[in-house]
C-alpha positions in Angstrom: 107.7 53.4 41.1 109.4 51.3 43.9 109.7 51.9 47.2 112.3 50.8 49.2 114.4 51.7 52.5 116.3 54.8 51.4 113.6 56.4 48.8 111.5 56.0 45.8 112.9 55.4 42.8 111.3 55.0 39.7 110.8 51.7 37.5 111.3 53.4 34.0 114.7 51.3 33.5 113.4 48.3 36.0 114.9 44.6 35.1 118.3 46.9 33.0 121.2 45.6 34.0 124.1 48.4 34.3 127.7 47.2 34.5 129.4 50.6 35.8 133.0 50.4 34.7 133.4 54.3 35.8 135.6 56.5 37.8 135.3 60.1 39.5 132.3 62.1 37.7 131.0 61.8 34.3 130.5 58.1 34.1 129.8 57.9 37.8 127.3 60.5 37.5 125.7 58.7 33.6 125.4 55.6 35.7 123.5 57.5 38.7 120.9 58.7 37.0 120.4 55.4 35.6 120.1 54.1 38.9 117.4 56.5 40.2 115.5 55.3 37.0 115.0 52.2 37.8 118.6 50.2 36.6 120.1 47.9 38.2 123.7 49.2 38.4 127.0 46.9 39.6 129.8 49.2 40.2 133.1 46.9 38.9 135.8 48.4 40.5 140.1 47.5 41.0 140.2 45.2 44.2 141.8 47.2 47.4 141.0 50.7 45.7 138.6 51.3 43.6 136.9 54.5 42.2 139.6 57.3 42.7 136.4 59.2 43.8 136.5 57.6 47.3 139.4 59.2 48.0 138.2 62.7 46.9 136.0 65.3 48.7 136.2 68.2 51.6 136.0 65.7 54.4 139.4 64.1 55.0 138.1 61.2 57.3 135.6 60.2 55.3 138.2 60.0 52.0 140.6 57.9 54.5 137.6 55.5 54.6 137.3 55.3 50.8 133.8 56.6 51.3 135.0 60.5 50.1 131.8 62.8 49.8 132.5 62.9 46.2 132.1 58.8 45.3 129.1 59.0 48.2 127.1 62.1 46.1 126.8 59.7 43.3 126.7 56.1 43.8 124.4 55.4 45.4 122.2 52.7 44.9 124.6 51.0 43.1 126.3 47.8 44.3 129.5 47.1 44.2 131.6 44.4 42.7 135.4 44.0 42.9 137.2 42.3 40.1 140.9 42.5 38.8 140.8 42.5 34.9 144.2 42.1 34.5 143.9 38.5 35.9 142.8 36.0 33.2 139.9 34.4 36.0 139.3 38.0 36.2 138.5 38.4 32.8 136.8 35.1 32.4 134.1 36.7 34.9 133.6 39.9 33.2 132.7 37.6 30.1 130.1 36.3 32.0 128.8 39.4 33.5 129.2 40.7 29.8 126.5 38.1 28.5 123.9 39.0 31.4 124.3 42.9 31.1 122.1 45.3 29.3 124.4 47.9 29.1 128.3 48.8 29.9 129.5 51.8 30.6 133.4 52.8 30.6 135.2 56.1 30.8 138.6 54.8 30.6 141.2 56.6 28.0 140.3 54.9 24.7 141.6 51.6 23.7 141.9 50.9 27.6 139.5 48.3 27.3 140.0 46.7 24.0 143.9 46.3 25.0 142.3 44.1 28.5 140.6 41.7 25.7 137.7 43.5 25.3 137.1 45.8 21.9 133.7 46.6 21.3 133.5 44.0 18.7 134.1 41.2 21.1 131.4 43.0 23.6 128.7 42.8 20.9 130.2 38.6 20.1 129.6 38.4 23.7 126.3 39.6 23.7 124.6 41.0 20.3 122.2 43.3 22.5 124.4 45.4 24.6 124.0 48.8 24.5 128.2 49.7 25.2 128.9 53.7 26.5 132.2 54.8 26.4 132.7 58.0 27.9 135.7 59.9 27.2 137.3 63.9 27.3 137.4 63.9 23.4 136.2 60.8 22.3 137.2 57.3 20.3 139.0 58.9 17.6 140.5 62.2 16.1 144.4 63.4 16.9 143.1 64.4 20.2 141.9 60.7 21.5 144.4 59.6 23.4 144.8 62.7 25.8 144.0 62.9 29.5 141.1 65.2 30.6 139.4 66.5 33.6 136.7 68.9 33.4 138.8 72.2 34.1 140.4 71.0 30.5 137.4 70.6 29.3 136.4 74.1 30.1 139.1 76.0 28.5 139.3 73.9 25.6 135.7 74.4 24.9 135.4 78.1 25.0 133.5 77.8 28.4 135.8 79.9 30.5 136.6 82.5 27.5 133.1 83.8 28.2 132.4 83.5 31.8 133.1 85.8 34.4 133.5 89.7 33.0 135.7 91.0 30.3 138.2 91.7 33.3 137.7 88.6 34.7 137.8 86.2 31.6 138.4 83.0 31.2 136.8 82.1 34.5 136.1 78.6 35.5 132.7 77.8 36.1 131.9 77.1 40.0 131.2 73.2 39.6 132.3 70.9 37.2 130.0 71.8 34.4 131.7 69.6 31.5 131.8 66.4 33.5 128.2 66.7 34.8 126.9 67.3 31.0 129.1 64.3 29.9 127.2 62.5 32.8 124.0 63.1 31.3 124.9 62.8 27.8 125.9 59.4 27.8 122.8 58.5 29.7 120.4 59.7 27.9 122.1 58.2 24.6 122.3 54.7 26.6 118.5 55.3 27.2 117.6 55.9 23.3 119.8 52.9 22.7 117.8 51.0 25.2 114.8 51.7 23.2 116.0 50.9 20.0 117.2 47.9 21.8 113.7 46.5 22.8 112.5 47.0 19.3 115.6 45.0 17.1 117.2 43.0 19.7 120.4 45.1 18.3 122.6 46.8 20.5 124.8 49.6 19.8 128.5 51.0 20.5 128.1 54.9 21.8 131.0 57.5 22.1 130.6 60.4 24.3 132.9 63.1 23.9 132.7 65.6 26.8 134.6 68.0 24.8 131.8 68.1 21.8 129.0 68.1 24.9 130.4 70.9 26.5 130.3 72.9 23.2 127.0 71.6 22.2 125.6 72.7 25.4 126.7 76.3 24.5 123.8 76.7 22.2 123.3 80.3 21.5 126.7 81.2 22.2 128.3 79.0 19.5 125.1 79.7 16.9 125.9 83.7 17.6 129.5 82.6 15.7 128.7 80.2 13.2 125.0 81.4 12.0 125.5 85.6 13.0 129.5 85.4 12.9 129.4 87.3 15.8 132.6 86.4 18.4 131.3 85.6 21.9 132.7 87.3 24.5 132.7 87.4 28.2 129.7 89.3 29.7 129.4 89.2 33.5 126.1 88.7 34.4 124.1 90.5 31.3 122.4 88.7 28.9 123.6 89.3 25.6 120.4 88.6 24.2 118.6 91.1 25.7 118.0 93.8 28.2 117.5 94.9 31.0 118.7 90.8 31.8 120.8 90.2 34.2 122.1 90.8 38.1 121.2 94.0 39.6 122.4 95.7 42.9 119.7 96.2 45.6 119.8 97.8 49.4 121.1 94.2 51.0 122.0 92.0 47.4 122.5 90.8 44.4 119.1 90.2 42.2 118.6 88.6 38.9 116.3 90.3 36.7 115.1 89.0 33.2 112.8 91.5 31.1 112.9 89.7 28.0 109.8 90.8 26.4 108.6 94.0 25.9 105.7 93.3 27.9 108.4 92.3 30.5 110.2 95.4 30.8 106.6 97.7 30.7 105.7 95.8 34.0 109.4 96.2 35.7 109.1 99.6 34.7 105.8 100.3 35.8 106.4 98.0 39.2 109.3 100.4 40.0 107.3 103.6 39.5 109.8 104.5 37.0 107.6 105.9 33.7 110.2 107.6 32.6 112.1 104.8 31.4 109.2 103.7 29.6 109.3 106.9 26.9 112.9 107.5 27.0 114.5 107.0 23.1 117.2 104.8 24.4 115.4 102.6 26.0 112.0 102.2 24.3 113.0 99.0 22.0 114.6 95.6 22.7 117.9 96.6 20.1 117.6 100.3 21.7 118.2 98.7 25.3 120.8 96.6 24.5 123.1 99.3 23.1 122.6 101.2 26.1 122.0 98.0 28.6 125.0 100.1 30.7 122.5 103.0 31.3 119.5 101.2 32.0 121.3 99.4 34.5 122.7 102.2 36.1 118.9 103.9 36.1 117.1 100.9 37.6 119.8 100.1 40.6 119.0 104.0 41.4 115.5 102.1 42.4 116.4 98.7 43.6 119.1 100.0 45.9 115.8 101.7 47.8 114.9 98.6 49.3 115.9 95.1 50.3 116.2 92.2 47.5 113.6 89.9 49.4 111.4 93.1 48.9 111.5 93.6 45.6 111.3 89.7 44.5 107.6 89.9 46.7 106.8 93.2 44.4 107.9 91.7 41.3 107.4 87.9 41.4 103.5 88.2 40.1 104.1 90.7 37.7 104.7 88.4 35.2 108.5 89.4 35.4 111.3 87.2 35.8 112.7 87.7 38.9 115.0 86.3 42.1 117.7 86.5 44.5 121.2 85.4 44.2 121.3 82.9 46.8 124.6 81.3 48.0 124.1 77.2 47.8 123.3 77.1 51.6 120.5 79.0 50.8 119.4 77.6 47.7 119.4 74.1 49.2 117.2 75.6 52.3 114.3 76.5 49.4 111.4 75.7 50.6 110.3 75.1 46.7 113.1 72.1 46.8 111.9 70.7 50.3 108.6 70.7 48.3 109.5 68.6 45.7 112.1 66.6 47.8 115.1 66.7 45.8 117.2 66.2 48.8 116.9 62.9 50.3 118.5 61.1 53.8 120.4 57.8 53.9 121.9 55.7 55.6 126.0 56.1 55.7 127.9 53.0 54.7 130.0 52.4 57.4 127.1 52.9 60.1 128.9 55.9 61.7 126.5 58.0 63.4 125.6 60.8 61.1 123.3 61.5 58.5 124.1 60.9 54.4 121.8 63.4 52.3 121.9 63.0 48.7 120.2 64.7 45.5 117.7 62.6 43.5 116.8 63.0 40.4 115.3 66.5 39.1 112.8 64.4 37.0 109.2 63.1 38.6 107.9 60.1 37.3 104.1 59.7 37.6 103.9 62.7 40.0 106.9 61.4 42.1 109.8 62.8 43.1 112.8 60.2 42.0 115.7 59.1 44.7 118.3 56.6 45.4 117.0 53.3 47.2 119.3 52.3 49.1 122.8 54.1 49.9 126.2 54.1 48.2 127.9 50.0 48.9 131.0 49.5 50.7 134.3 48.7 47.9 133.4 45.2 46.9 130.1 44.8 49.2 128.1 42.9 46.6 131.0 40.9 45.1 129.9 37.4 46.6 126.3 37.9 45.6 126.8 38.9 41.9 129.0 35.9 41.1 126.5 33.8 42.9 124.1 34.9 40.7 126.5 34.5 37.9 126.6 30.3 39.0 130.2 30.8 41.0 130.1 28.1 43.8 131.5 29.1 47.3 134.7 27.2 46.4 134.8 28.9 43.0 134.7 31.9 44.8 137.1 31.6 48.0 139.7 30.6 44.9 139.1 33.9 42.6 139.7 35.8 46.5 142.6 33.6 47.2 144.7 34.3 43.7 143.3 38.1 44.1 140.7 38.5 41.1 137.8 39.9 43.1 
């Protein structure tokens, strides 16, 4: 682990060098969580601009400032480097930040980079070892390549929204960007694997990360329930088609999630609720049994839980053995005191010194018993760019002439 002025982050990726070629979420977010692990990560971004995500987010000055909450969630950490690869001096430095990286990691539409002079095959001529990521809404190849895609397209294409929300209610969006944030950790774990092979052959490898195949991957069950059972998914509110009683249940005050998915399970719910009559009723004495009346359970149990408060029966229930909680809004959730225990949440500095606090999420992983957050906060648009090239061997008049003819 090291310590530094913003937080602790952990030294499992220490002396990797990250060139973070990434814009808005997925690849921001891949290179973010390599960043709390230990990697050194230099944001390259388009001089004046740079990632579209400092211009997005709820507060409106901040966005003016190119510091939008959605680039600062996520970077940082990281520095950041400006460089025009259009410009041949532009691409003549990327070369040599090429040949010192560990790993390079893109989600531009594919070919973007290999039309700018730099296929994968030139990367790896470059430098045999790097581990390359390219991160993109379908991936390198099929008829679909070449299409633009934001998460919401993601969603729909994937089957996501056909099964969340209710039958009523279907296709719903999910309330966060669920495909990009999946895509995010996709490709980093897959650059960490490659890492690993790396430091055994010296060989590095070309990975393409599809958010499109992630997002139906991550379905798991639900896509298994078609292709192993044949079974078509289908929107279910909040039951769990697997089992029941499983799902959100009305009380005196609001909404709480109940999961009884073992018979043991449901005997103690039962018995916790006084309600021994649902223990030795026909329709409701086996796991198949409740599911096909999962409507009347329901209906029997809220006839209990609308009795008393949630907060009440989450005390009564929580050391039964039963799986149980309150639907919390994300105020709420962030205020748990089980969260502030393991300090996901942690307090920087903002970038511009403006008087107000920057709170961030770390990492939900420990490392050694530690909880895992961002050193140092998210850089200014081209902050580092003099000290990378100077460790790259630019002199200060090499430099003042890539600023003056506008590559960095």
């Amino acid at each position: 682990m090291r310590a530094e002025a913003g937080g602790l982050t952990a030294d499992l990726l220490a002396g990797v060098r990250v060139l973070d070629l990434t814009n808005v979420l997925a690849g921001p977010f891949a290179g973010y969580q390599l960043g709390l692990m230990g990697a050194d990560v230099i944001k390259v971004e388009v001089p004046g601009t740079g990632d579209l995500a400092r211009n997005l987010g709820g507060d409106p000055e901040l966005s003016a400032a190119g510091l939008g909450i959605s680039f600062l969630a996520q970077n940082a950490g990281k520095r950041s480097l400006t460089l025009n690869l259009k410009n041949p001096a532009g691409r003549e430095v990327f070369e040599r930040l090429v040949r010192e990286a560990d790993v390079l990691l893109e989600n531009f539409r594919p070919g973007v980079l290999a039309r700018l002079g730099f296929p994968a095959e030139t990367l790896h001529e470059l430098n045999p070892g790097l581990v390359y990521c390219a991160v993109s809404g379908f991936g390198q190849t099929g008829p679909m390549r070449g299409r633009p895609a934001y998460d919401q397209i993601i969603q729909g294409l994937s089957g996501i929204m056909s099964v969340t929300g209710t039958p009523e209610s279907a296709p719903t969006r999910t309330g966060f960007p669920i495909a990009d944030t999946l895509g995010g950790y996709a490709a980093a774990f897959a650059i960490s694997a490659a890492l690993v092979k790396r430091s055994r052959t010296g060989i590095g490898s070309f990975l393409d990360v599809s958010m499109l195949e992630t997002a139906v991957a991550a379905m798991g069950w639900v896509v298994s329930d078609y292709l192993i059972g044949g079974r078509t998914p289908r929107a279910m509110g909040n039951e769990n088609a697997t089992s029941a009683p499983s799902g959100t249940f009305r009380t005196a005050d609001g909404a709480l999630n109940i999961a009884a998915n073992k018979q043991e399970q449901y005997v103690e719910l039962c018995r916790a609720l006084d309600r021994p009559d649902l223990l030795t009723d026909p329709r409701f004495a086996t796991r198949e049994s409740r599911k096909l009346h999962r409507t009347e359970l329901k209906a029997e149990l809220e006839k209990t839980l609308e009795q008393s408060s949630a907060a009440h029966w989450d005390n009564l229930l929580a050391t039964t053995g039963v799986p149980v909680a309150p639907v919390l809004t994300v105020e709420e959730a962030l205020a748990l005191d089980q969260l502030a225990d393991r300090h996901l949440i942690h307090d920087l500095p903002m970038p511009d010194a403006r008087d107000r606090p920057l709170r961030v999420l770390g990492s939900s992983v420990h490392v050694n018993g530690h909880p895992v957050g961002p050193a140092t906060r998210p850089p200014r648009l081209g902050e580092h760019t003099q000290e990378v090239l100077t460790t790259l061997g630019y002199t200060e008049a090499e430099r003042e002439a890539l600023a003056a003819e506008n590559t960095i």
